[in-house]
FIPALO-283525 format. One record per atom (N, C-alpha, C, O): residue number from 1; residue in one letter; atom name; x, y, z. Coordinates in nm, 3 decimals. Each point is the difference from the previous one (the first is absolute). Layout:
i_aa_at_xx_yy_zz
NUM_A_CA_X_Y_Z .
...
This chain:
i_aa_at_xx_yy_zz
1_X_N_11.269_-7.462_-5.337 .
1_X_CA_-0.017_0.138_0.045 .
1_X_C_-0.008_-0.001_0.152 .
1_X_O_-0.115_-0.036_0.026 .
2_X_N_0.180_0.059_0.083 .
2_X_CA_0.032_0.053_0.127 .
2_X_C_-0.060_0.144_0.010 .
2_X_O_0.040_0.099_-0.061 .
3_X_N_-0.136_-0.106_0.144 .
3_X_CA_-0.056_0.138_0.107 .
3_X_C_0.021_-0.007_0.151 .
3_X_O_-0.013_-0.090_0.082 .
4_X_N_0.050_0.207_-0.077 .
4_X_CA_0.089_-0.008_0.131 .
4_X_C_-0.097_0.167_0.048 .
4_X_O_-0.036_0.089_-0.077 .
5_X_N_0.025_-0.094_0.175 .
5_X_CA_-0.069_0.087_0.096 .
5_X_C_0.075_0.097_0.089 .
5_X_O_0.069_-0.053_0.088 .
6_X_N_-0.071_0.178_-0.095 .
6_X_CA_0.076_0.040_0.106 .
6_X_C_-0.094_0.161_0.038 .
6_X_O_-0.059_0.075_-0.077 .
7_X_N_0.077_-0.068_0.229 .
7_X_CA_-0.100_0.069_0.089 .
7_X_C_0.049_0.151_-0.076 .
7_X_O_0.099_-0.008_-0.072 .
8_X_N_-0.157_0.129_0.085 .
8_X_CA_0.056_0.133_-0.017 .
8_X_C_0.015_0.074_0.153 .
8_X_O_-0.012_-0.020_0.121 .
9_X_N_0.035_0.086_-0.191 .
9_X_CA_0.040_0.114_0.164 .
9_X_C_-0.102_-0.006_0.078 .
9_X_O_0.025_0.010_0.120 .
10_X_N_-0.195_-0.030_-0.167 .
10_X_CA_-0.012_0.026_0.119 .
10_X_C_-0.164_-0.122_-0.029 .
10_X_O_0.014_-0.044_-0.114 .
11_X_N_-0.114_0.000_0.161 .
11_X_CA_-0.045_-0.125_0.015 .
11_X_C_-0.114_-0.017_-0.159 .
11_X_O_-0.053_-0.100_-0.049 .
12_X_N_0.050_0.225_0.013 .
12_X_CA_-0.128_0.018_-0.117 .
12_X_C_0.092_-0.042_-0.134 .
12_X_O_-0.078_-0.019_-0.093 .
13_X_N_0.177_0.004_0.064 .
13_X_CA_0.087_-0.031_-0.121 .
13_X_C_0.053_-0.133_-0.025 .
13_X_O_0.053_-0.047_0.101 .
14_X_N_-0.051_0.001_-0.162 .
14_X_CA_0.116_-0.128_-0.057 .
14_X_C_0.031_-0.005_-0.111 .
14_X_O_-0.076_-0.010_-0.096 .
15_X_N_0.209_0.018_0.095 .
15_X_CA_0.091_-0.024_-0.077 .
15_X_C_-0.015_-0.156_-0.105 .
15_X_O_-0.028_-0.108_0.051 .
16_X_N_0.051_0.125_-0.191 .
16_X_CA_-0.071_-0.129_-0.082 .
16_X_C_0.141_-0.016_-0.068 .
16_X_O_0.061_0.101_-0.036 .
17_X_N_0.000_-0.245_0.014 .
17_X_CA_0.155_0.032_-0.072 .
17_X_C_-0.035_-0.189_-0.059 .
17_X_O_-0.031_-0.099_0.067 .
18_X_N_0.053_0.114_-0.198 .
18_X_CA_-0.052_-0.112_-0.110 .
18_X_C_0.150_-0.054_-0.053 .
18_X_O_0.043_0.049_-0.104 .
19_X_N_0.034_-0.144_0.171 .
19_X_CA_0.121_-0.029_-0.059 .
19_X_C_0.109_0.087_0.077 .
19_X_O_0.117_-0.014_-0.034 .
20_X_N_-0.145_0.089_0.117 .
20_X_CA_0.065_0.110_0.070 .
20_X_C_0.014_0.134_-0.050 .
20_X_O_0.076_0.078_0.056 .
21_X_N_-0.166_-0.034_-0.195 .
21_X_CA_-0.044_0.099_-0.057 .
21_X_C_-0.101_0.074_0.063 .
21_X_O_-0.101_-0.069_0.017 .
22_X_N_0.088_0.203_0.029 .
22_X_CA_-0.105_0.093_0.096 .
22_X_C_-0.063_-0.027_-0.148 .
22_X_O_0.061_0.005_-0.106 .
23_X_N_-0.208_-0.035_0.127 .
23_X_CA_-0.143_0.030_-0.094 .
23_X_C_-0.080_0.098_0.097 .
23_X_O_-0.074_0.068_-0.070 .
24_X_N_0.062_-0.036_0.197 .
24_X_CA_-0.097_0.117_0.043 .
24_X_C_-0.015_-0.022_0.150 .
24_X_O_0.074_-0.061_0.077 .
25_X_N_-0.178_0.120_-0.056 .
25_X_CA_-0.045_0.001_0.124 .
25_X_C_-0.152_-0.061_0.016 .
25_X_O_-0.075_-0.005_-0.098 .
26_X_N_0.033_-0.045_0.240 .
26_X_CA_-0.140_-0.040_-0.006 .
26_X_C_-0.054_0.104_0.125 .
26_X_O_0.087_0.024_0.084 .
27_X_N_-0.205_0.034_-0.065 .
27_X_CA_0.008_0.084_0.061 .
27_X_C_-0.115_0.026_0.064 .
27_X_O_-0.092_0.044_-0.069 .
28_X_N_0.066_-0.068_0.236 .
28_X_CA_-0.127_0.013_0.067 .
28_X_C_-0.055_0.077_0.078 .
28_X_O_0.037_0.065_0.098 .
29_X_N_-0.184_-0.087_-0.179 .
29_X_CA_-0.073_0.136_0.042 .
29_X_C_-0.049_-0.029_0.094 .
29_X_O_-0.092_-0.081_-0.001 .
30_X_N_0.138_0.136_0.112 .
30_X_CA_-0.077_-0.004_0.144 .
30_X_C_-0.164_-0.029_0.024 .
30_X_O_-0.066_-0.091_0.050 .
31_X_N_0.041_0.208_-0.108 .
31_X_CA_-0.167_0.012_0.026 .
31_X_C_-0.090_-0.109_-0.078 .
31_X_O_-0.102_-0.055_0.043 .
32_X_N_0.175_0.034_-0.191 .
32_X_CA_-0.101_-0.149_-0.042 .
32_X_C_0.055_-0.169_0.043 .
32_X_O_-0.047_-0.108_-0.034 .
33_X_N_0.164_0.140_0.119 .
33_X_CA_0.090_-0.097_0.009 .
33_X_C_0.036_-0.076_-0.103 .
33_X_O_0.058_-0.103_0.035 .
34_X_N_-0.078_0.124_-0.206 .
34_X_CA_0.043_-0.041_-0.099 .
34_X_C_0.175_0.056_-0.025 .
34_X_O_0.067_0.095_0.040 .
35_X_N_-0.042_-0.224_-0.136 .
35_X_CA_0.127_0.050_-0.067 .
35_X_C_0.007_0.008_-0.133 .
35_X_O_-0.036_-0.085_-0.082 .
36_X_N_0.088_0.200_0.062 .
36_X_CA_0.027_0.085_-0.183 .
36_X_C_0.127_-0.016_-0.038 .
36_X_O_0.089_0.012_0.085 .
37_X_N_-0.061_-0.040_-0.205 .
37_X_CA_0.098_-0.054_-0.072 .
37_X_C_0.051_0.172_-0.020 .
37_X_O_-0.074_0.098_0.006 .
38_X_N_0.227_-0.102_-0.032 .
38_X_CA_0.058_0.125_-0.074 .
38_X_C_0.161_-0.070_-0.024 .
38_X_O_0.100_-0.024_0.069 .
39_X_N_-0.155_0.003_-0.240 .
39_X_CA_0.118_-0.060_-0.062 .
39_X_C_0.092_0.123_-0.042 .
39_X_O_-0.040_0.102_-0.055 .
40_X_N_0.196_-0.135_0.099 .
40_X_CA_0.108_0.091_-0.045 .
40_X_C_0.032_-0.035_-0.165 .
40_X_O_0.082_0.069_-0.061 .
41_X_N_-0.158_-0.190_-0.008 .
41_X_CA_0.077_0.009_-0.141 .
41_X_C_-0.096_0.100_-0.086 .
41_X_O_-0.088_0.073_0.045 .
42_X_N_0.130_-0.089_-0.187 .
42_X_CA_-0.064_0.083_-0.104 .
42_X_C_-0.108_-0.102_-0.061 .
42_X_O_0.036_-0.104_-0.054 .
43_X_N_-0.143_0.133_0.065 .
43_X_CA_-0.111_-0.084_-0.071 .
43_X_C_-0.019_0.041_-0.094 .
43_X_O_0.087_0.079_-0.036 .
44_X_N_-0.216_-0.104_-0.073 .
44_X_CA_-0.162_0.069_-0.093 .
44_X_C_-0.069_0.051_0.078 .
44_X_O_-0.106_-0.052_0.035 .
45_X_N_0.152_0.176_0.016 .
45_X_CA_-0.182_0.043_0.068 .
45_X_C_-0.124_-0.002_-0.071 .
45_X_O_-0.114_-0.007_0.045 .
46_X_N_0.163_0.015_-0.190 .
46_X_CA_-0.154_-0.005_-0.089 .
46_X_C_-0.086_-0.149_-0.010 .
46_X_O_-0.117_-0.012_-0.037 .
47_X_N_0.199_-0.085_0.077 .
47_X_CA_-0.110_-0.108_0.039 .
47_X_C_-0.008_-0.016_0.107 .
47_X_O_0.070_0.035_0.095 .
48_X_N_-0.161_-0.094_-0.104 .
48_X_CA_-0.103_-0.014_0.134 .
48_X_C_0.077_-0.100_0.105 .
48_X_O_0.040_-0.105_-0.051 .
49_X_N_-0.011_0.127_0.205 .
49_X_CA_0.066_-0.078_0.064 .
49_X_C_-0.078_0.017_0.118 .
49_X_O_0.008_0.099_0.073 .
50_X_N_-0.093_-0.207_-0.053 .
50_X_CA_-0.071_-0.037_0.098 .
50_X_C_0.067_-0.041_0.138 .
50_X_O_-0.054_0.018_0.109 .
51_X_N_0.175_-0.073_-0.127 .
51_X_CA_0.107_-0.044_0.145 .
51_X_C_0.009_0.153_0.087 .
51_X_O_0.017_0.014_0.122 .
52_X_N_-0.031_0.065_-0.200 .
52_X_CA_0.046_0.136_0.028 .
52_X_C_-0.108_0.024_0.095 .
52_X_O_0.024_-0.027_0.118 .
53_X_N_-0.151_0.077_-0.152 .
53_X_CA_-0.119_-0.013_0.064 .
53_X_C_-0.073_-0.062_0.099 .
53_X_O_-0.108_0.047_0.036 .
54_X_N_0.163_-0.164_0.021 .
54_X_CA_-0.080_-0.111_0.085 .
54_X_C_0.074_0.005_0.113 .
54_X_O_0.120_-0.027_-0.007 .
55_X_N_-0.189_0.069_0.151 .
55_X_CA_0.040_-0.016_0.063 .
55_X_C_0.050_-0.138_0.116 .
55_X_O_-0.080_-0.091_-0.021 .
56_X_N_0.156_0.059_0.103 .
56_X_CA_0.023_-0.121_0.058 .
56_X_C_0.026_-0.002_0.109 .
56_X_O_0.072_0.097_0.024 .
57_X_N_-0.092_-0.161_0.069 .
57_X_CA_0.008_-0.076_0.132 .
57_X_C_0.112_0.009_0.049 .
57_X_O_0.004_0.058_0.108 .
58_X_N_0.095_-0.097_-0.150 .
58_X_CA_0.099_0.000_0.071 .
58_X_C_0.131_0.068_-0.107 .
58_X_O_-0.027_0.019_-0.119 .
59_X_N_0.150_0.010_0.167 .
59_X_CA_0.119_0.038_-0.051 .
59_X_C_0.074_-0.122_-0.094 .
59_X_O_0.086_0.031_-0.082 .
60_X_N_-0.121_-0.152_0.099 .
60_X_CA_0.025_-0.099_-0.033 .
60_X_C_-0.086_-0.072_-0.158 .
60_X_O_0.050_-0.046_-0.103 .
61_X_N_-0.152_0.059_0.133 .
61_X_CA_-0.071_-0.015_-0.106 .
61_X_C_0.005_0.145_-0.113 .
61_X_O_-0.054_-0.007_-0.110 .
62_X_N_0.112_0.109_0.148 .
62_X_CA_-0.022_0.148_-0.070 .
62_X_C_0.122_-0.013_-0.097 .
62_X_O_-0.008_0.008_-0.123 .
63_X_N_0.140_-0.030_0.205 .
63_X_CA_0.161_-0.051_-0.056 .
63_X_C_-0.008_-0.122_-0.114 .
63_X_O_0.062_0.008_-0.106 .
64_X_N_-0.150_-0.128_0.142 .
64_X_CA_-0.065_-0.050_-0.093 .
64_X_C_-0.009_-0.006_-0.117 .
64_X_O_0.059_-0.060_-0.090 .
65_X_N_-0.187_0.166_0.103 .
65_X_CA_-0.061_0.048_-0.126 .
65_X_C_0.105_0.101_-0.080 .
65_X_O_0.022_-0.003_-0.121 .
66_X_N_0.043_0.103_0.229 .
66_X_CA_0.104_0.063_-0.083 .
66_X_C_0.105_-0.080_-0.085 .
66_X_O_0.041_0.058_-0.101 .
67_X_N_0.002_-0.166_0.123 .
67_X_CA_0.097_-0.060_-0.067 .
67_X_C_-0.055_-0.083_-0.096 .
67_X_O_0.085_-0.045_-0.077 .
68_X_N_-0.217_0.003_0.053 .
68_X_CA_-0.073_-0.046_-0.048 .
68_X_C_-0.020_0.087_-0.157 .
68_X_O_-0.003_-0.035_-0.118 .
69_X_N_-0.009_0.177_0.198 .
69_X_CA_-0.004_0.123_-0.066 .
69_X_C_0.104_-0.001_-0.118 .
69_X_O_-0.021_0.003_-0.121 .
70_X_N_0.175_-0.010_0.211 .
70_X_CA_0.080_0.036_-0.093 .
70_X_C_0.059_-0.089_-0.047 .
70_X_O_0.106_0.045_-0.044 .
71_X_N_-0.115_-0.160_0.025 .
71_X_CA_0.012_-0.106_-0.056 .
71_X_C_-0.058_0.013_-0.109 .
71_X_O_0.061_0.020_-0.105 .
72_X_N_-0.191_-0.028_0.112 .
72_X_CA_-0.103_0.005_-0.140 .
72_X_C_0.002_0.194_-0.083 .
72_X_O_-0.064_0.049_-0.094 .
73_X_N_0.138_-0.009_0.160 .
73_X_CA_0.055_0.115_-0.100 .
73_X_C_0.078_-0.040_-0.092 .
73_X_O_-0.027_0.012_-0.119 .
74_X_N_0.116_-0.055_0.155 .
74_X_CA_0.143_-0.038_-0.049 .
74_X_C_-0.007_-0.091_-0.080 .
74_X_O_0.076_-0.027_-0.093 .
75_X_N_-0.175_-0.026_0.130 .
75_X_CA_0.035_-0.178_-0.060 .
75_X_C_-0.023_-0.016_-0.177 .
75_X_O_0.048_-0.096_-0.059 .
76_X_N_-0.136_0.213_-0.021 .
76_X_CA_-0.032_0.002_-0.088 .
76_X_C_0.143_0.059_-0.084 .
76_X_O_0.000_-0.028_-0.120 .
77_X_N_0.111_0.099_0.166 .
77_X_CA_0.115_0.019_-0.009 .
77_X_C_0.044_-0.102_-0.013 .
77_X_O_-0.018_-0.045_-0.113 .
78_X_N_0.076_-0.024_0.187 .
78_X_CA_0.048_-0.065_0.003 .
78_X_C_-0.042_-0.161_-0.088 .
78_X_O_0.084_-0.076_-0.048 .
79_X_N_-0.175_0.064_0.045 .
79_X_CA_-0.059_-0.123_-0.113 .
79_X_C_0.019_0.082_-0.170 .
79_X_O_0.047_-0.076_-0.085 .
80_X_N_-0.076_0.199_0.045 .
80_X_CA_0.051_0.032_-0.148 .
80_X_C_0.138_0.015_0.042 .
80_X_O_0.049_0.026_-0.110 .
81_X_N_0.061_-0.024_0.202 .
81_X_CA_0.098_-0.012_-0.047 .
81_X_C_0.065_-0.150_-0.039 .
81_X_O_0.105_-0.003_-0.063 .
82_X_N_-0.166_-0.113_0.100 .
82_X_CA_0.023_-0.105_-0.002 .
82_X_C_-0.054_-0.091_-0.140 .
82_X_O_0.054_-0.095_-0.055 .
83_X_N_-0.165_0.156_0.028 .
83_X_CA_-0.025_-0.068_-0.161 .
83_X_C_0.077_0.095_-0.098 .
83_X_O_-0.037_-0.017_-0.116 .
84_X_N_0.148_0.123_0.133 .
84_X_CA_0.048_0.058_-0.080 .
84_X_C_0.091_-0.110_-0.034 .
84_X_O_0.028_-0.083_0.086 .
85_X_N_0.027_0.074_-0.221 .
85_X_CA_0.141_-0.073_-0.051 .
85_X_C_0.076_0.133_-0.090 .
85_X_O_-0.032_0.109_-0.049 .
86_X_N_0.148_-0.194_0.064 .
86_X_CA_0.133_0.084_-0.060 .
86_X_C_-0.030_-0.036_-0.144 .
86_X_O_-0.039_-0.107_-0.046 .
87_X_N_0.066_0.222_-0.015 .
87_X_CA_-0.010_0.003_-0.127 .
87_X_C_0.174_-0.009_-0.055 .
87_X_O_0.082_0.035_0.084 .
88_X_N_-0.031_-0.079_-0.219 .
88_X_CA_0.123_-0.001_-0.009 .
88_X_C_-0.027_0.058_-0.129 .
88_X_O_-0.051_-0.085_-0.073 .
89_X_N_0.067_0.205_0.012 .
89_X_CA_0.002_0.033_-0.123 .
89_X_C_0.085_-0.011_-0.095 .
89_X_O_-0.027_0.037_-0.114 .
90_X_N_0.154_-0.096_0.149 .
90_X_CA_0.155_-0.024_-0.049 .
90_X_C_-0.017_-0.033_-0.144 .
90_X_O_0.048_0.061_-0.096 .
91_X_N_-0.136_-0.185_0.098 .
91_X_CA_-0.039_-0.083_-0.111 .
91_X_C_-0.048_0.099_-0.140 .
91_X_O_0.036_0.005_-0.118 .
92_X_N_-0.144_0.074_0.209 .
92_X_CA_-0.053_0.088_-0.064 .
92_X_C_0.021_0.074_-0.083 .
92_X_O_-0.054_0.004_-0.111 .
93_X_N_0.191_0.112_0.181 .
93_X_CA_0.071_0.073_-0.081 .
93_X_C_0.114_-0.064_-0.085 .
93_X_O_0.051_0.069_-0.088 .
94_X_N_-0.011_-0.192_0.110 .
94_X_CA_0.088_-0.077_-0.092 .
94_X_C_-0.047_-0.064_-0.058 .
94_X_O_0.063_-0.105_-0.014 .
95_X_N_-0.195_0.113_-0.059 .
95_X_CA_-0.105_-0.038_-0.123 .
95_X_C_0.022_0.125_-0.098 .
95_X_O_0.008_-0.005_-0.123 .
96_X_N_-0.002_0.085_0.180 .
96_X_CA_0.031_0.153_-0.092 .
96_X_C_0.110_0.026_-0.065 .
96_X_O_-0.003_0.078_-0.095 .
97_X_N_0.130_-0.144_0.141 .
97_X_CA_0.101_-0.006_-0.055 .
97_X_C_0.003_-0.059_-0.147 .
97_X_O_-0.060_-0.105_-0.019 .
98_X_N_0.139_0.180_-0.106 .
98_X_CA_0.014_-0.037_-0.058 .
98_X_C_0.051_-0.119_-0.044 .
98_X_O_0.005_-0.024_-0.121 .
């Protein structure tokens, strides 16, 4: 997995790209000098996502956690598609044959 960083228009934004896929923005708040995650994919908002919540130090450690983020979204996708097997029913319906 490759994260690659890139500045936004103007010094409070960065750009987060996972494989060269945009996942979001990281985004700093002046006044607490923390940085807040704001992921562009589709999550569960109904569970609980603590990455979301915690603020961080730098733009670097925030991009991080975002990809960190969407990695471990995905990843549960992607592992049930992999213990799936092909079923061949061929056999099946040519047991029925007279």
């Amino acid at each position: 997995m490759g994260i690659s960083f890139r500045n936004g228009d103007d010094e409070s934004t960065t750009e987060i790209f996972v494989d060269d896929s945009f996942i979001g923005t990281v985004i700093h708040d002046v006044w607490a000098n923390k940085w807040n995650l704001k992921p562009a994919f589709k999550y569960n908002s109904y569970v609980s996502h603590e990455a979301l919540n915690i603020k961080y130090d730098s733009s670097y450690h925030a991009g991080k956690a975002l990809a960190k983020f969407y990695e471990d979204t995905f990843y549960s996708y992607d592992e049930a598609l992999e213990d799936t097997q092909e079923i061949d029913i061929r056999e099946l319906w040519n047991s029925f044959k007279p």
